[in-house]
Steps between C-alpha positions, in 0.01 A plus 500: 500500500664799349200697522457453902900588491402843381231567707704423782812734333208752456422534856825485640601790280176673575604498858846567465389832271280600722789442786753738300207765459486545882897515502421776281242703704747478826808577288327809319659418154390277245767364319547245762321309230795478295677278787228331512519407168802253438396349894135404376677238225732356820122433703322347219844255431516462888137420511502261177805301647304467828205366356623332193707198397853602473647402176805617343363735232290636792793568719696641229240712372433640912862510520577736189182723635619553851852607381343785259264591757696549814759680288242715365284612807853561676637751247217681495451523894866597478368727240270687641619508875526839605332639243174659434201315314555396118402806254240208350315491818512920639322549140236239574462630859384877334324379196262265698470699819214374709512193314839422612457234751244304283696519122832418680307179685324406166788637281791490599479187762196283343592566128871406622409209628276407244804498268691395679296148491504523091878494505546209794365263223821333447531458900122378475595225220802406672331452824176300321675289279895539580695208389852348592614459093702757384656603173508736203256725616607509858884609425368762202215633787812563737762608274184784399442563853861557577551722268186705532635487924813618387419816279210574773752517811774651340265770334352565829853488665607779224230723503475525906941581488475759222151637730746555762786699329348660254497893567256624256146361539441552111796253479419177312646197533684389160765225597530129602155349415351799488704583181274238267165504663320765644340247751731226558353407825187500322674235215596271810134471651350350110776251492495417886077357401546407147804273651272327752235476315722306263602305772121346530430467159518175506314440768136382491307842366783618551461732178248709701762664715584689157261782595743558818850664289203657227344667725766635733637568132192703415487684840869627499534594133118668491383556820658549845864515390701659188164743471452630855862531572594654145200792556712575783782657250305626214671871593811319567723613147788277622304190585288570127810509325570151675178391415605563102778295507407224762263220465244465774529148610688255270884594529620608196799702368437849518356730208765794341320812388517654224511880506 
């Protein structure tokens, strides 16, 4: 039953990829994906709770998802409004060139939905085998995912206010969350998964969902996240003085220099 659950996931976020990839063409900018990002978890819990037995864990687990995700895809609408594309997306637009169109269909929109599957697995498990028993697992999951909620939006919230004021571009943000992680947004998103995926632990299989919060781990840490953004502001003397004295993800007290 699971199985024919993810096929069914599968094609509905095939089509909903290939959906945002048109948006794309007729809004000439790419990073439309990245509101399309947080919205694609609110379709598949949408979808599971309209084809699935509503249980408590499920509801819970669609619930918590929606919340992150409409919060998410706003602030970066919000974000972005007004402005021109991403910096991650004008370099991909010179370095592939006539192989735009197809490596943003296949890589940006495709390989985001593709992911985007791996990490529903908690919303998959909750959906397959949800259950109305709660306990231990459930309150630990949320407390996780509250906090991991809490350091995302008020990172985000941060970073877009100081974006705003700031008068020097070369400025770096160094206070509020921003003070003991370099990515506390970044912090927020692991413990938003690892919490849920908690939360269906103890479901049947429920263990499987594990590769949801490692992977999302994996990609922001190694891939797609501290990396890209860091290359950014390797010429940046302020922001690698920062980089010193500031852990990259976990929030920790800040590092004193010795001269």
């Amino acid at each position: 039953m699971i199985w024919e659950t993810v096929v069914e996931v599968a094609g509905l976020v095939f089509l909903y990829a290939t959906a945002w990839f048109v948006v794309s063409l007729v809004a000439r900018r790419n990073d439309v994906a990245d509101v399309a990002w947080g919205l694609g978890y609110l379709l598949i819990g949408l979808y599971l709770a309209g084809t699935q037995e509503v249980t408590t864990i499920s509801m819970l687990v669609y619930s918590l998802t929606a919340i992150w995700a409409l919060r998410l895809s706003g602030h970066i609408y919000w974000r972005n409004r007004g402005k021109t594309e991403d910096f991650r997306y004008l370099q991909w637009r010179k370095e592939w060139g006539r192989w735009f169109f197809l490596r943003s269909y296949l890589q940006v929109y495709l390989l985001q939905g593709f992911l985007m599957l791996v990490i529903a697995t908690p919303l998959l498990a909750a959906g397959t085998y949800g259950s109305d028993e709660t306990g231990i697992f459930t309150f630990l999951g949320v407390g996780i995912w509250a906090i991991g909620f809490f350091f995302q939006s008020v990172g985000d919230y941060q970073l877009m206010q100081f974006l705003k004021t700031r008068k020097d571009k070369e400025a770096v943000l160094q206070t509020g969350l921003w003070r003991y992680s370099r990515h506390p947004n970044y912090f927020g998103e692991i413990l938003i998964w690892w919490g849920l995926f908690l939360v269906v632990l103890p479901l049947q299989n429920g263990w499987l969902a594990i590769i949801s919060p490692i992977f999302i781990t994996y990609l922001l840490v190694y891939v797609s996240g501290v990396p890209l953004l860091e290359q950014r502001y390797r010429d940046n003397p302020a922001y690698q003085t920062y980089r010193k004295q500031t852990n990259a993800i976990i929030p920790w007290w800040r590092k004193v220099q010795v001269t």
